[in-house]
C-alpha positions in Angstrom: 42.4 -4.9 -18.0 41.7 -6.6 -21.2 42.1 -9.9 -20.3 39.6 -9.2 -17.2 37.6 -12.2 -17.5 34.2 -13.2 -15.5 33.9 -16.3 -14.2 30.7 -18.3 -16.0 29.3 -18.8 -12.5 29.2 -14.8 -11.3 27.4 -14.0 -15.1 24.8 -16.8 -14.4 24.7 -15.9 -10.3 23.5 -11.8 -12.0 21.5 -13.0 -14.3 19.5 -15.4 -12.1 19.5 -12.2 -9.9 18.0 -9.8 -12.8 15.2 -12.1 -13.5 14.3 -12.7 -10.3 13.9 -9.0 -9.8 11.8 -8.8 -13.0 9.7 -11.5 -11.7 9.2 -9.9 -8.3 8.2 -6.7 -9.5 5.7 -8.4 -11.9 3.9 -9.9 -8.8 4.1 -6.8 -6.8 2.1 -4.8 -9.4 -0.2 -7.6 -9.9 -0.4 -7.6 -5.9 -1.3 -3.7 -5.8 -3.9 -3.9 -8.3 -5.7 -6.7 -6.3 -5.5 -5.1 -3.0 -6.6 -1.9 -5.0 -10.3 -3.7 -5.6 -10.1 -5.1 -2.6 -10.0 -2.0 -0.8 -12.6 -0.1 -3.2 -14.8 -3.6 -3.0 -14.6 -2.5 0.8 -15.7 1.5 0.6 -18.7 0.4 -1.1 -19.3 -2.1 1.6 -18.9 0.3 4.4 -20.7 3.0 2.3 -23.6 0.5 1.5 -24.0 -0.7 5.5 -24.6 3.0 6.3 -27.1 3.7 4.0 -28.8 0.7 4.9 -28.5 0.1 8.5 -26.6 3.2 10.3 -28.7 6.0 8.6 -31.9 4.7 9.5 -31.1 3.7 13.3 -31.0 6.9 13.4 -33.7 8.9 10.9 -31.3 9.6 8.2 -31.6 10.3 4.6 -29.1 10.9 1.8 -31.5 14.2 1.3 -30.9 15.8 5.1 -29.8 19.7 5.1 -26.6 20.2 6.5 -25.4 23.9 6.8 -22.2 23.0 7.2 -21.9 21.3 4.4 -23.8 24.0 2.4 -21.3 26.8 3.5 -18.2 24.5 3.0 -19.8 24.3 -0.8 -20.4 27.8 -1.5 -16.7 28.4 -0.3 -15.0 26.4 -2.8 -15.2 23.2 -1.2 -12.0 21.2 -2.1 -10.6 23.8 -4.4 -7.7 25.6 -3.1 -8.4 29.2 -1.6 -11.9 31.5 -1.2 -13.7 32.7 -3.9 
């Protein structure tokens, strides 16, 4: 076992290997961070064409009672459990 040696071309064949697979994951979490704004630059997109087209087709305000939504708050809302 001691004079196990590794060919020069399987040492540079892993090492080309290892930085590729430094490289790629550099890119992917470059790549989630974009498609991360992308999709919040789409909620407020989506949030803004309901506030100003959808809501008033239809006579809606950001201020409308909703019971449901009352009662769902005075039960905890998204904390675990009942009060």
């Amino acid at each position: 076992m001691s004079n196990l040696k590794i060919p020069v071309a399987v040492i540079t064949f892993l090492a080309a290997q290892l930085g590729g697979a430094v490289w790629w994951a550099s890119q992917v979490d470059g790549r989630v961070g974009n498609l991360e704004q992308q999709s919040l630059n789409i909620a407020k997109e989506n949030r803004r064409y309901i506030r100003e087209v959808i809501m008033p087709s239809y006579n809606i305000s950001d201020s409308w009672n909703n019971p449901h939504y009352e009662a769902w708050l005075k039960a905890g809302g998204w904390k675990d459990g009942t009060k």
